[in-house]
N, C-alpha and C positions, 0 to 999 in steps of 0.2 A: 504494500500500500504506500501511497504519495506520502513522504515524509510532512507531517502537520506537528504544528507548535500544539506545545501540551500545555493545560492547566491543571493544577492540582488543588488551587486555594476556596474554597466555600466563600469565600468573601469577594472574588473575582464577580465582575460588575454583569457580565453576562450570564453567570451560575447561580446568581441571584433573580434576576430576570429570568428567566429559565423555573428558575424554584418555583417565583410565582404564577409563571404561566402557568404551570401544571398543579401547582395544590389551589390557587386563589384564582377561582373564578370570575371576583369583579374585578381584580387586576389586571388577569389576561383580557377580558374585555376593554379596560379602559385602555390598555397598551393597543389594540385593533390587532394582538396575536393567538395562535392557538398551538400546542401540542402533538407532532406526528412521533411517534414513537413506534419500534421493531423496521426491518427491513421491510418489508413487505411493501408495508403503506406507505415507507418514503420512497418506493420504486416507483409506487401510483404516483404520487402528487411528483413526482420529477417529469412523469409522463403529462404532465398538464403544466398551464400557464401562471401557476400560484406562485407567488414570491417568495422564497426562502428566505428569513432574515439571517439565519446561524444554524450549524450543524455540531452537535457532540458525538463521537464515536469512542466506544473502548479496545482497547488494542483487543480485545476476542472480538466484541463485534464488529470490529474491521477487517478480521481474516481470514474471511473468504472473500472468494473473486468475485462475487453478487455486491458487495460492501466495498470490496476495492473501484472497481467500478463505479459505482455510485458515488463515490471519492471524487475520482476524477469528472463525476458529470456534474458536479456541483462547484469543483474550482475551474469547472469549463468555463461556469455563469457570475463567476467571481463569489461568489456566497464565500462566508467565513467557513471554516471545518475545522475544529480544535478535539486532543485528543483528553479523556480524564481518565480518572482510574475506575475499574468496579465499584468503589464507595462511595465515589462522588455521581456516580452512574444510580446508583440504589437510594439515593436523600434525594437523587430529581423525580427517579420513576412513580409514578402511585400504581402499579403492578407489582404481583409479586415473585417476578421471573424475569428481570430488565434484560434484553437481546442488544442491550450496549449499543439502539443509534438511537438519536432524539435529534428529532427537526425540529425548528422553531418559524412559522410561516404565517403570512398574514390574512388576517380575515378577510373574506369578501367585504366590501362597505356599500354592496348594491343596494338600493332603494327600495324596501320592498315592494314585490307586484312590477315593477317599471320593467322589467327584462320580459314580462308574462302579456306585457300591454302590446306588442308591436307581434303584426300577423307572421306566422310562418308560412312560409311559402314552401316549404317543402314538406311539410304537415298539413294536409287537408282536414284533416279530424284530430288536432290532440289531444291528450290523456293527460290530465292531471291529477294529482294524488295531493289532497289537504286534510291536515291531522289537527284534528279542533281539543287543543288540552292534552295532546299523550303525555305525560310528564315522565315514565319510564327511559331513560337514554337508553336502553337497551334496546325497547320498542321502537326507539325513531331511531335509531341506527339502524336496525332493521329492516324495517319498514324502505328506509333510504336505499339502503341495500336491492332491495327487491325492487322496487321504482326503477332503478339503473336497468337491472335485468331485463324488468318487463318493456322497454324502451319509453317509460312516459317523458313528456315533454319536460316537466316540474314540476314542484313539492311544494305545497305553501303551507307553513308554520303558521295557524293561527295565536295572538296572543296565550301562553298560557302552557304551553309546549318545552321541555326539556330544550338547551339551548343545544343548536346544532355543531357548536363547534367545544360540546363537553367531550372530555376524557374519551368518555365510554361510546359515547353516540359513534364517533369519530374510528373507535376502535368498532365498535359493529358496522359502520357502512362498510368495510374492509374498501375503501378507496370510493366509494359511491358517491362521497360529497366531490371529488374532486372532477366529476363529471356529469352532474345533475346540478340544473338551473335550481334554486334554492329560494325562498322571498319567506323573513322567519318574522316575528312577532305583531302579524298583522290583524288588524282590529276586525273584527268580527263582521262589522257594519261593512267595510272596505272591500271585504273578501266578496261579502253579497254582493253589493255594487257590480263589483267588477265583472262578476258570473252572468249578472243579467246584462251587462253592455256586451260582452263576447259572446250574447246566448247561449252560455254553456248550459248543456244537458247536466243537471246538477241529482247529485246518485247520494246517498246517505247509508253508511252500514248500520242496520237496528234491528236489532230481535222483538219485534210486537203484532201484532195481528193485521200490521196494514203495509208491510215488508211483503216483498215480493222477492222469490228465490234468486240468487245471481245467475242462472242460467236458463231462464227466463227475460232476463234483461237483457234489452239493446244496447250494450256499450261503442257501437262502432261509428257512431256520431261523436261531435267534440264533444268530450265528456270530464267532469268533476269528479271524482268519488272521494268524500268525505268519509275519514274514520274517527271517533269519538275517542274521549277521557276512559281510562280502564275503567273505573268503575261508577260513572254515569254518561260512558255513552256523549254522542254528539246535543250538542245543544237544542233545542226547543225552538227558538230563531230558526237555526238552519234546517231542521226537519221539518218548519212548517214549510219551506221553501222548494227542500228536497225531495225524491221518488223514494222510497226505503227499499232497500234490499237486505236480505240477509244469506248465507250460508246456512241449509240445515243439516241436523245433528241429529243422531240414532241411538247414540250413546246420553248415561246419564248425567249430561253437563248441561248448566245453564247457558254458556254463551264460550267463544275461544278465543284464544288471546288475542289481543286486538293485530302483533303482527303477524299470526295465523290468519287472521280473518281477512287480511291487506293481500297474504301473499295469494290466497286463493279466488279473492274475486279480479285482484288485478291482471291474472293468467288467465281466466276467463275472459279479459278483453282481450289479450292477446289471442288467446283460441279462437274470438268472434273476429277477430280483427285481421290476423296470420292465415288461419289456416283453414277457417270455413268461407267456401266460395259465395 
């Protein structure tokens, strides 16, 4: 690997910024950074347009040729790359397995909705995915994750919503933020607005007597599909608004996890969408 200046000191002005991006969430906020942590995901986000502000590597995590690598595609782009030890690797990480890289990169500062407002031309019908309250990072990582896959347009974060650029979110899209249009703590009121200027086909997932099964629905028009708070569900506004759909269940459970329930109706619109003529 590229010979890189080492730090060792806790009190080094970037290992401190670093600490806080990853334990102090309205720090890393007010900084406009976020947290890419293991090889993996900083393969993803080097494969996209996101700015790196500084890279830490530990001499294990640097040695392989996947890590070497990514060494050099980051002093390609001038970014910092500094090397620390295991310990100073394990007070940054909040995992409890640190794989020795931690990127430090900057938040999106898009507007929300403003990237969702201009037609696509190469989308005749698109699919968005809006999550009203999941407050689970686990769920909206998820969930983000699967949106990529299923090729939606974008994601809208209504206020209220796990922040997109936590820890965990970040680690469940496994790279999905860094290629999915994203618009996060938008007002409720805003979201409707917008739905009915774009006449989107607005879809709601709810378990109650006036849901209609997902494979029974037409998702092959521009469609919304709204997923709810775990445990009450999408708002009352928005479902007076929305068609309800649900997933039904044979087993004895009241309802499935909300990013169960995202991953199954949203493959149903690809199925409507892909692959029935």
């Amino acid at each position: 690997m590229k010979k890189l200046e080492r730090i060792t000191s806790k009190s080094n002005r970037l290992v401190r910024l670093a600490h806080a991006v990853v334990h102090m969430p309205k720090r890393a906020k007010k900084e406009g950074l976020f947290a890419v942590e293991g090889l993996r995901l900083a393969e993803s986000i080097m494969q996209s347009e996101w700015r790196i502000h500084f890279a830490f590597f530990t001499d294990r995590g640097g040695e392989s040729l996947a890590a070497a690598q990514l060494v050099e595609k980051l002093c390609e782009r001038r970014t910092p790359v500094y090397l620390i030890s295991d310990e100073l690797c394990a007070a940054l990480s909040d995992t409890d397995t640190p794989q020795g890289v931690l990127l430090i990169a900057e938040r999106d500062p898009g507007t929300p909705l403003k990237r969702f407002m201009r037609p696509c031309s190469n989308e005749p019908h698109p699919l968005y995915v809006v999550l009203d309250r999941v407050q689970d990072p686990g769920n909206v990582g998820t969930i983000l994750r699967t949106a990529v896959a299923a090729g939606a347009s974008g994601i809208v974060l209504l206020r209220g919503c796990a922040d997109i650029y936590n820890n965990k979110v970040v680690r469940a899209a496994m790279g999905g933020l860094f290629y999915m249009n994203v618009a996060q703590g938008v007002e409720e009121k805003d979201f409707l607005q917008w739905a009915q200027e774009r006449s989107l086909n607005l879809y709601a997932a709810a378990c109650d007597d006036m849901a209609q099964e997902h494979i029974h629905t037409d998702f092959t028009k521009t469609t919304a599909v709204v997923f709810g708070n775990e445990a009450n569900g999408v708002s009352s506004a928005i479902l007076a608004r929305a068609r309800r759909v649900y997933v039904p269940m044979f087993g004895p459970v009241e309802s499935l996890n909300v990013s169960a329930a995202a991953a199954v109706i949203l493959y149903e619109c690809v199925r409507q969408r892909i692959f029935v003529e």
